[in-house]
C-alpha positions as CSV (number, residue, x, y, z in Angstrom):
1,X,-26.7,-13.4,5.2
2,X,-23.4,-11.9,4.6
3,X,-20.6,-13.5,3.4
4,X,-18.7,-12.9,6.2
5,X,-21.1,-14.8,8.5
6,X,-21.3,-17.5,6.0
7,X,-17.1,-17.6,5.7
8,X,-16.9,-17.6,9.7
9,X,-19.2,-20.9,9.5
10,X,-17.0,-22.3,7.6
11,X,-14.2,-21.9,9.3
12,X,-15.8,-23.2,12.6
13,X,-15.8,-26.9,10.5
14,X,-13.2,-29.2,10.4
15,X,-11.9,-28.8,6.9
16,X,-12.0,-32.3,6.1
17,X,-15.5,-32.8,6.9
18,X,-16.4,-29.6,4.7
19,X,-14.2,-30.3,1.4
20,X,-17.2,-31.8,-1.1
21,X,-19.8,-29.7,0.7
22,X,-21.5,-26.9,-1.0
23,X,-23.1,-23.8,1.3
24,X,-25.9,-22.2,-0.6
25,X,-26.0,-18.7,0.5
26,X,-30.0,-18.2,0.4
27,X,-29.9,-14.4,-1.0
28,X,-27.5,-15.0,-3.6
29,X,-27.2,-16.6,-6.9
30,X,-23.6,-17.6,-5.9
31,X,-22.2,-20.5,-3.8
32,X,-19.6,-20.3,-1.1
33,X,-17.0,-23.7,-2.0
34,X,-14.8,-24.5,0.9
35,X,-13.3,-27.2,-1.7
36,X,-8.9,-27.5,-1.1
37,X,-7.0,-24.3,-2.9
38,X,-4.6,-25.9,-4.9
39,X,-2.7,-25.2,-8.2
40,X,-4.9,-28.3,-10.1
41,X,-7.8,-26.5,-8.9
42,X,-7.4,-23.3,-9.9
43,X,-5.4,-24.9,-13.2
44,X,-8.0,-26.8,-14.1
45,X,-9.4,-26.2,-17.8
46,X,-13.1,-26.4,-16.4
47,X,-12.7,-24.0,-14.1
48,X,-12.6,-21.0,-16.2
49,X,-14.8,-18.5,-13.7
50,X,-13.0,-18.3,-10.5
51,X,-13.4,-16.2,-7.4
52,X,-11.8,-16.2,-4.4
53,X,-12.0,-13.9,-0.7
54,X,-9.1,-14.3,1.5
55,X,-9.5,-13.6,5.3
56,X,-5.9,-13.3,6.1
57,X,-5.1,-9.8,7.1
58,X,-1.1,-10.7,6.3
59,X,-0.2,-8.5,3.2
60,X,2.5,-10.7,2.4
61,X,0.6,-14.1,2.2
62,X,-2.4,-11.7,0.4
63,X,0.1,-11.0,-2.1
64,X,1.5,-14.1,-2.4
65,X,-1.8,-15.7,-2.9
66,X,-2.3,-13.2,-5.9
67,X,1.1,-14.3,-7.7
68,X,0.2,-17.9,-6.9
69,X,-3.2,-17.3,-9.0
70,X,-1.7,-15.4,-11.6
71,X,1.1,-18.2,-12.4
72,X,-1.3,-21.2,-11.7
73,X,-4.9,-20.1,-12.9
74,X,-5.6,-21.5,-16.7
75,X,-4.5,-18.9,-19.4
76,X,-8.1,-18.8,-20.5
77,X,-9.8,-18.2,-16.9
78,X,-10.9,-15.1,-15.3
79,X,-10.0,-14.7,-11.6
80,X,-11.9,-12.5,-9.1
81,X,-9.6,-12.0,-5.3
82,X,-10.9,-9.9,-2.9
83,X,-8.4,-9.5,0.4
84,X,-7.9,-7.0,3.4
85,X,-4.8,-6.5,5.0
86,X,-4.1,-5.6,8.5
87,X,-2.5,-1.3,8.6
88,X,0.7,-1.5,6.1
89,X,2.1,0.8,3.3
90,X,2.4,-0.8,0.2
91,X,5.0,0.4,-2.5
92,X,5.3,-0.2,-5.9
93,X,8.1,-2.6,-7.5
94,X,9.8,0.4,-9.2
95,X,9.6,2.6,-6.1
96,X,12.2,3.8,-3.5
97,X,11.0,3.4,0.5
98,X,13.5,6.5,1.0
99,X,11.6,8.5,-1.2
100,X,8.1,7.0,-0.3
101,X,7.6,6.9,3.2
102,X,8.5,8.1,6.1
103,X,10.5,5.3,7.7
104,X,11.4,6.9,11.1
105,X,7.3,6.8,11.7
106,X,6.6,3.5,10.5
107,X,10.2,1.8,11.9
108,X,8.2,2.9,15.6
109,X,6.2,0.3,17.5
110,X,2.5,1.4,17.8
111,X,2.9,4.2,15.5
112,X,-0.7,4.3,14.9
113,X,-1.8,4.4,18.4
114,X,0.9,6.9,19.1
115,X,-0.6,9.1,16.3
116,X,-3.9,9.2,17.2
117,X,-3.0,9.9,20.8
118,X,-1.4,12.8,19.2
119,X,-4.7,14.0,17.6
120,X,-6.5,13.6,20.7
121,X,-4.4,15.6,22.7
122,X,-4.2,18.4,19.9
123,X,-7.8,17.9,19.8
124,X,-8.2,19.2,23.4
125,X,-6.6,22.1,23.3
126,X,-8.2,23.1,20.0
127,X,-12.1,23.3,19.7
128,X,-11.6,23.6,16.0
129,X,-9.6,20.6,15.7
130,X,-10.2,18.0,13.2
131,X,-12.7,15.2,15.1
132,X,-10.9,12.5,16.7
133,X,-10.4,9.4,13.7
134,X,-11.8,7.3,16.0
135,X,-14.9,8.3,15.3
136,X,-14.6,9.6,11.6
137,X,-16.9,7.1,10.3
138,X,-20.2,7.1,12.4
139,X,-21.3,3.8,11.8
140,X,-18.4,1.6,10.5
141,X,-16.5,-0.8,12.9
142,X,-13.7,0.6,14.7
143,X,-10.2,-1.0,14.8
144,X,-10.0,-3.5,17.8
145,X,-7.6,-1.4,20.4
146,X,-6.6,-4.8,22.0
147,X,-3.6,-2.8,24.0
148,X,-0.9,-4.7,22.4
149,X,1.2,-2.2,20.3
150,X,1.7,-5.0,17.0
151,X,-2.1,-3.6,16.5
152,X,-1.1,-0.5,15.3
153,X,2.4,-1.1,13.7
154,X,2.6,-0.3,10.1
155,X,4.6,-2.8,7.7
156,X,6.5,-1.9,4.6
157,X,5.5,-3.9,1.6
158,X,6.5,-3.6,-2.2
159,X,4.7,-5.5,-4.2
160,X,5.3,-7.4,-7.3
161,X,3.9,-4.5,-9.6
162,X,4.1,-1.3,-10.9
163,X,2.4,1.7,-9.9
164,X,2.9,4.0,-6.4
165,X,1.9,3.6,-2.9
166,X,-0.8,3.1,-1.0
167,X,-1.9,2.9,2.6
168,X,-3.6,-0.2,3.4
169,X,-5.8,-1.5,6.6
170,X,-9.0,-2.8,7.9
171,X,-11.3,0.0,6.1
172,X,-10.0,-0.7,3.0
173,X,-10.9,-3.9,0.7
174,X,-8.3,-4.5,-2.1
175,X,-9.6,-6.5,-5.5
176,X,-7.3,-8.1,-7.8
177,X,-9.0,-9.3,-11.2
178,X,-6.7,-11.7,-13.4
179,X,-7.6,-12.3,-17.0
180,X,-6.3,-13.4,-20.7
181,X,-4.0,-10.1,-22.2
182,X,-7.1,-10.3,-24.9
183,X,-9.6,-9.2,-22.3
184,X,-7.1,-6.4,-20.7
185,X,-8.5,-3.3,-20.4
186,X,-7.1,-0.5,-18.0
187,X,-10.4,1.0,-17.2
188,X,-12.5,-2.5,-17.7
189,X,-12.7,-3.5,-14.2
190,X,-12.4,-0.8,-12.7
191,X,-15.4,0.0,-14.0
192,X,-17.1,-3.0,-12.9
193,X,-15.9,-1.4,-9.0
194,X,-17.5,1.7,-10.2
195,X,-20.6,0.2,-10.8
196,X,-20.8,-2.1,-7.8
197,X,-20.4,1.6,-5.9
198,X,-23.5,2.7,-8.1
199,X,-25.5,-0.4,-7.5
200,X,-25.1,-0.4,-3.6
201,X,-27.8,3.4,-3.5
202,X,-25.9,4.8,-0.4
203,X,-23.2,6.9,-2.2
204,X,-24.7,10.3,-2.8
205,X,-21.3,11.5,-4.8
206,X,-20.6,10.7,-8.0
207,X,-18.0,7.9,-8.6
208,X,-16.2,7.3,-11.8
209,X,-12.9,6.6,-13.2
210,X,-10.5,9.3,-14.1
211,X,-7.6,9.7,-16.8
212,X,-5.3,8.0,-14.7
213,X,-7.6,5.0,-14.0
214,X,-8.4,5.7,-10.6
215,X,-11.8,5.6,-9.1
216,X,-12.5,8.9,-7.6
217,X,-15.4,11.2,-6.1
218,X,-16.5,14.2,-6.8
219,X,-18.5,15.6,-3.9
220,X,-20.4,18.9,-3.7
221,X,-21.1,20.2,-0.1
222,X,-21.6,23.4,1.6
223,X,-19.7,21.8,4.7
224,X,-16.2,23.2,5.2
225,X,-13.4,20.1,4.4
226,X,-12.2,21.0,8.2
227,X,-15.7,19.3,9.2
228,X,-16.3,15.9,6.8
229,X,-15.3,13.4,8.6
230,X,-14.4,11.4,5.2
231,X,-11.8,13.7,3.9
232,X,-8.3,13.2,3.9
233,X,-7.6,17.0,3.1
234,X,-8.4,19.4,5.8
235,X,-7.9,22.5,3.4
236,X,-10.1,22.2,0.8
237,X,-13.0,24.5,1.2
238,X,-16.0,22.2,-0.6
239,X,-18.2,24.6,-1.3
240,X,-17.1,24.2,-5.3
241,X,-17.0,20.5,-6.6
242,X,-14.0,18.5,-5.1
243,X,-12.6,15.7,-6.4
244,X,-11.3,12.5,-4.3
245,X,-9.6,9.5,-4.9
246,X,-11.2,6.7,-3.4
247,X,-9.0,3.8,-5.0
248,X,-5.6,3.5,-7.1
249,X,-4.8,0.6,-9.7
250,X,-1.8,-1.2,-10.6
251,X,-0.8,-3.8,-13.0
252,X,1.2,-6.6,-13.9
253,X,1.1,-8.1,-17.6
254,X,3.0,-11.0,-18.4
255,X,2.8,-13.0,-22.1
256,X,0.3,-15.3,-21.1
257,X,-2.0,-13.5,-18.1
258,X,-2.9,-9.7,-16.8
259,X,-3.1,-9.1,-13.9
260,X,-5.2,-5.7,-12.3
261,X,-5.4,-4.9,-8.5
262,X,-7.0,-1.8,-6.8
263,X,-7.5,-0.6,-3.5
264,X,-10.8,0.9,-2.5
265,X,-11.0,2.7,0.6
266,X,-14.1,2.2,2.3
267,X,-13.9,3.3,6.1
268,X,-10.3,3.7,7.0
269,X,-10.1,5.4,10.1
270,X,-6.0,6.4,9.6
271,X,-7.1,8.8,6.5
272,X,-5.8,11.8,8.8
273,X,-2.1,9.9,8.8
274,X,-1.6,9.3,5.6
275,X,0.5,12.6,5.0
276,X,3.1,12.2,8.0
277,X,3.1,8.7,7.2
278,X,3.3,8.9,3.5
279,X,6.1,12.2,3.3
280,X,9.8,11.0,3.5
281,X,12.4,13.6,5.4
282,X,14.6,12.3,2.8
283,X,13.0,12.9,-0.7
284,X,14.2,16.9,-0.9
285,X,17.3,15.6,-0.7
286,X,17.3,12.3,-2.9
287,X,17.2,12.3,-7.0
288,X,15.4,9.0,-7.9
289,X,14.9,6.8,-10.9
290,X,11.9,4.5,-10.8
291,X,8.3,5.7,-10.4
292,X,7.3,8.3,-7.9
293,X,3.8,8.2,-6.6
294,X,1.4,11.2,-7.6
295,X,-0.7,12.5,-4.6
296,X,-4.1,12.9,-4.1
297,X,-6.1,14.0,-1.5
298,X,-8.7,10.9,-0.8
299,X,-11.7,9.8,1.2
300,X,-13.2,6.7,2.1
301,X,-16.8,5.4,0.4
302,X,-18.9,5.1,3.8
303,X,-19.6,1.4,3.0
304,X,-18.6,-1.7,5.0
305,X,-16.4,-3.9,3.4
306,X,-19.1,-6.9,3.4
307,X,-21.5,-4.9,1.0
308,X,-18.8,-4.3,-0.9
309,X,-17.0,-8.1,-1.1
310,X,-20.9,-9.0,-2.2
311,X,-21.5,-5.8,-4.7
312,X,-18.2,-6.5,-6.6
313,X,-18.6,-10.4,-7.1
314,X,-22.0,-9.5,-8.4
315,X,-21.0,-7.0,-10.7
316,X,-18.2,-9.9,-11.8
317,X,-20.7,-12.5,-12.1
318,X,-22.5,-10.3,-13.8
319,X,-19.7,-10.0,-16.4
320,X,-18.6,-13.3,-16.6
321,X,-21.6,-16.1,-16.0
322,X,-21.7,-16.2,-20.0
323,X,-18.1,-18.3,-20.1
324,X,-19.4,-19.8,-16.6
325,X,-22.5,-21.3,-18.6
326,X,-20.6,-22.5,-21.2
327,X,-17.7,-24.3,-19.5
328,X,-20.4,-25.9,-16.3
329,X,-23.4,-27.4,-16.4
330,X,-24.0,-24.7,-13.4
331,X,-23.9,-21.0,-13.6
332,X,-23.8,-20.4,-10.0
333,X,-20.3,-18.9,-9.2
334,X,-18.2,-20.2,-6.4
335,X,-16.8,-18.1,-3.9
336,X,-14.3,-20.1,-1.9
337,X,-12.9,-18.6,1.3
338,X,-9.6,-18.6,1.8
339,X,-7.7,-18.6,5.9
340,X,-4.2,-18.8,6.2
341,X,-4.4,-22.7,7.2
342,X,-5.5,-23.0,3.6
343,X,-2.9,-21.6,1.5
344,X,0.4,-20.9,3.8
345,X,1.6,-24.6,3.1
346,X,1.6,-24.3,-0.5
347,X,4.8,-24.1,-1.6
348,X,4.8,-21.4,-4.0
349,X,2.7,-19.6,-1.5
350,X,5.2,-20.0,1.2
351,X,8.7,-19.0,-1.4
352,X,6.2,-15.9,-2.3
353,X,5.6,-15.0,1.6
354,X,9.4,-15.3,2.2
355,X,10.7,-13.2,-0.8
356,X,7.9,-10.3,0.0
357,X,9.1,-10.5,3.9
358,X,12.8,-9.9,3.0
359,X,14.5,-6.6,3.8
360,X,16.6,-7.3,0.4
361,X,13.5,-7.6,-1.8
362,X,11.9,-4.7,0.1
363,X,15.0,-2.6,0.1
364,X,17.3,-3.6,-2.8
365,X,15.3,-3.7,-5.6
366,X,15.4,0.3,-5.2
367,X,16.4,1.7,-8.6
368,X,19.7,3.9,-8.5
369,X,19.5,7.3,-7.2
370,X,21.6,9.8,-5.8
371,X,21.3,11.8,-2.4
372,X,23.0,15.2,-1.9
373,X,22.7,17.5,0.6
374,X,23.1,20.5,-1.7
375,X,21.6,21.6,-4.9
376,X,24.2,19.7,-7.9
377,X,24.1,20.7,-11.8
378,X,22.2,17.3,-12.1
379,X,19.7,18.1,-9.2
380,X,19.3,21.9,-8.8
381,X,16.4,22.1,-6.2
382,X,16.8,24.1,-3.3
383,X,17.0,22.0,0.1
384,X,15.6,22.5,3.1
385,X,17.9,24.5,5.5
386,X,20.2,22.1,7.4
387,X,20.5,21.7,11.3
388,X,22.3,24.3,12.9
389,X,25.0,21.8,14.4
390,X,26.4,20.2,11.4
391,X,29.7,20.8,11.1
392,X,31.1,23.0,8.6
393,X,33.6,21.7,7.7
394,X,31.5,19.1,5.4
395,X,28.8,21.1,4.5
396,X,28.9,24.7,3.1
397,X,27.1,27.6,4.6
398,X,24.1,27.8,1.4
399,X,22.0,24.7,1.2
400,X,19.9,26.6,-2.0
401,X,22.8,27.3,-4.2
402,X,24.5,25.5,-7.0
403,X,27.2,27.4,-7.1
404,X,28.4,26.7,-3.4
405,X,32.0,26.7,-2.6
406,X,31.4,23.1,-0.9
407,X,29.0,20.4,-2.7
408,X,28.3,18.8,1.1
409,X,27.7,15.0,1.1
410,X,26.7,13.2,-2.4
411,X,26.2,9.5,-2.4
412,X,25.4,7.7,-5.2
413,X,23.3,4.2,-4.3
414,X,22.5,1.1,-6.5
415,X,19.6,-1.6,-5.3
416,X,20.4,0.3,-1.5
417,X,24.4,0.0,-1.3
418,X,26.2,2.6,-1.4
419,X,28.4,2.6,-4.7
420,X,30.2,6.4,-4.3
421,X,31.0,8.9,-1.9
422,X,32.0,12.3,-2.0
423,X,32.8,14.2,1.4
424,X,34.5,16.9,0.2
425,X,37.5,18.6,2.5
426,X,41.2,18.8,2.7
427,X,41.8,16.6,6.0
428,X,42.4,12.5,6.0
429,X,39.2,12.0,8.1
430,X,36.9,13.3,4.7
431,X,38.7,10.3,2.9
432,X,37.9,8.0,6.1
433,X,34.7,8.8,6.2
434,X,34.1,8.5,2.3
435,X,35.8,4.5,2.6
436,X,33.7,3.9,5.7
437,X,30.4,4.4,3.5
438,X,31.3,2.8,0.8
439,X,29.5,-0.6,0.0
440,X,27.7,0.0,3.1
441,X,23.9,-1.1,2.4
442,X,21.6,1.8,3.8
443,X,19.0,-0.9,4.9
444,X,21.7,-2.7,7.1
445,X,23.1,0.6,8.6
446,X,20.6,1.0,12.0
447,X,22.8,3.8,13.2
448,X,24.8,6.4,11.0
449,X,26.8,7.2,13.7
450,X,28.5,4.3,13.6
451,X,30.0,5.1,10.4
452,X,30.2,8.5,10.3
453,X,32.6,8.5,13.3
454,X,32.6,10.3,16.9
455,X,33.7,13.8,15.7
456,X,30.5,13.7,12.8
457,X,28.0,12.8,15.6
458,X,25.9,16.0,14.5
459,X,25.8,14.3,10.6
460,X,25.5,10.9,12.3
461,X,21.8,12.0,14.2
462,X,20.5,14.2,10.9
463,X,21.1,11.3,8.0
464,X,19.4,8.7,11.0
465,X,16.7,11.4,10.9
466,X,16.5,11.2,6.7
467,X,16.3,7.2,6.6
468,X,14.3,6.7,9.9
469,X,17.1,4.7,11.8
470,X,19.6,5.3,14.5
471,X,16.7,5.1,18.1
């Protein structure tokens, strides 16, 4: 029985009439705990093996969840979470959204929907097309397609630590691992995921982790990329030994607690998105501080989540029933199931929802950067060529010279407002134009034209192009 079925029992109970009743799951050597989530539970100095699967798909209350466990769970405790979350990009704390993503996708309702619709038709008129995602995982459950476009809107998370972005939705199970700074290890439980992978005998790749501390493939097949329906990367010819990343870490460490958090992508039907939805308009243009994510091309496992959720708390259990046995009289490991109803009353839980949900944490904690239309001593790289309508009179002819006679538009930007301007040109309206910006916040302007004023209108429609506002 899978711990799904078992979790959807549970929920089918009046919580009350559940809360000192244990579940034995009869091919397991776990128990499933429906006992109440609360910070003396998971404080508690007995409790010292902990693991937890959450069954809300809301990234923010998943997260929140995780920072509740990390600042409540005993600093001697080890804590196994296991969550997925319903289609949303997830950025690190250090990152910039401008830079990241492409906003004008994900800012449209039903971008998802619209995207594969886009594939299909493509699809039609091209024989040699890349198979429908729909179907790029024979087997695996497809998304519901309930008609109602919230299904396929993708939200825009940063998270509380480092590292870059990832895509997240329902073919991809995230695991977050919290520990004493004594048992820290970067590769540690990652591992652990590895070997769950190994254990489950239906991965004919090789899975390890690399330098960086992701968990990738390496696959060898005489089928052409263009025709493996797991691949993210429709020009790599894998008749050689390809390499894929499969799941990405990141990490928080604090004095007291560690905490280590990994995606592993499993059977994600949206791999084919992940480039429009992951490549800003904006970055060519926009010199950034912070971290930047490295890409990779990935793939997903071919497993369904429930084999993983019950391969990794094995391999944990597996790890851990030693400090189990010596703190219980038991070393059977709960795994309580979490629902929203559980946590989202918690009050920490509920401050953490509301921070992660606010444009200000999601936008302002940007690290300065600087955008310029036009190659600068500090930022030399050519840019792309400019729309043909842009008016001259701001922006010189050369868009891939340094030593143009005009430096275009440069705006300098600290946590997303707009600090300095420089519209260079001789007339009163470059000088309006530079006040009008200035102390502007870029996530509160939803049309540049606005500011930029009637006689910019072509500047107006190409910067709501670069930060995916202005429809």
């Amino acid at each position: 029985m899978a711990l799904r079925a078992l979790s959807s029992r549970l929920s089918a109970v009046p919580h009350h009439h559940v809360s000192l009743t244990r579940l034995r799951c009869p091919q397991r050597q776990w128990t499933l705990s429906p006992r109440f989530f609360s910070a003396e539970a998971v404080s508690h100095p007995s409790n010292l093996v902990q693991v937890y699967i959450s069954r809300s798909t809301d990234p923010y209350l998943n997260l929140s969840i995780e920072h509740f466990l990390l600042q409540k769970s005993h600093p001697d405790s080890v804590v196994l979470l296991l969550y997925t979350n319903r289609p949303c990009i997830v950025i690190g704390r250090n990152q910039n959204p401008w830079v990241e993503v492409n906003l004008g996708l994900i800012n449209q309702g039903g971008i998802l929907r619209r995207l594969r619709e886009g594939l299909e038709s493509s699809a039609k008129g091209n024989e040699n097309a890349v198979v429908n995602t729909r179907d790029v995982d024979k087997g695996q459950k497809r998304p519901v397609e309930s008609g109602n476009d919230t299904d396929d809107d993708v939200l825009l998370v940063r998270r509380r630590s480092g590292g870059g972005t990832v895509f997240h939705d329902a073919g991809n199970v995230n695991y977050s691992v919290i520990c004493p700074p004594a048992l820290f290890d970067r590769n540690k439980h990652a591992e652990m995921v590895v070997r769950a992978l190994q254990g489950l005998n239906k991965i004919p790749h090789g899975v390890r982790v690399n330098e960086r501390h992701d968990i990738v493939l390496d696959v060898s097949s005489k089928v052409p990329a263009h025709n493996d329906p797991h691949s993210s990367d429709a020009r790599i010819n894998s008749n050689e030994v390809q390499t894929f990343k499969i799941s990405g870490s990141a990490y928080k460490l604090t004095r007291t607690r560690s905490l280590h958090h990994g995606t592993c992508l499993l059977s994600s039907p949206h791999l084919l998105f992940l480039s429009k939805l992951l490549r800003s308009p904006a970055a060519p243009y926009i010199k950034a501080r912070g971290v930047e994510s490295v890409r990779s091309p990935v793939r997903n496992v071919g497993v369904s989540n429930a084999e993983f959720e019950d391969a990794v708390v094995a391999e944990f259990r597996a790890m851990y029933e030693d400090a189990r046995a010596q703190s219980e009289e038991t070393k059977e490991i709960e795994v309580e199931i979490l629902d929203a109803s559980d946590v989202e009353d918690i009050p920490e839980v509920r401050a953490g929802v509301a921070e992660l949900r606010s444009r200000d944490w999601v936008y302002a904690q940007t690290p300065q950067f600087t955008f310029s239309s036009h190659p600068t001593a500090e930022d030399p790289r050519p840019r792309p060529d400019l729309p043909a309508d842009l008016l001259s009179s701001f922006f010189p002819t050369s868009t891939n010279s340094v030593e143009a006679t005009k430096p275009g538009l440069h705006m300098t930007v600290r946590h997303a407002e707009i600090t300095d301007v420089v519209v260079p040109s001789t007339d009163s309206s470059s000088s309006d134009l530079a006040e009008s910006l200035k102390g502007r916040h870029l996530h509160h302007i939803d049309d540049w034209r606005t500011y930029v004023g009637g006689r910019n209108e072509s500047m107006g429609r190409w910067l709501n192009h670069l930060f995916g506002v202005g429809r």
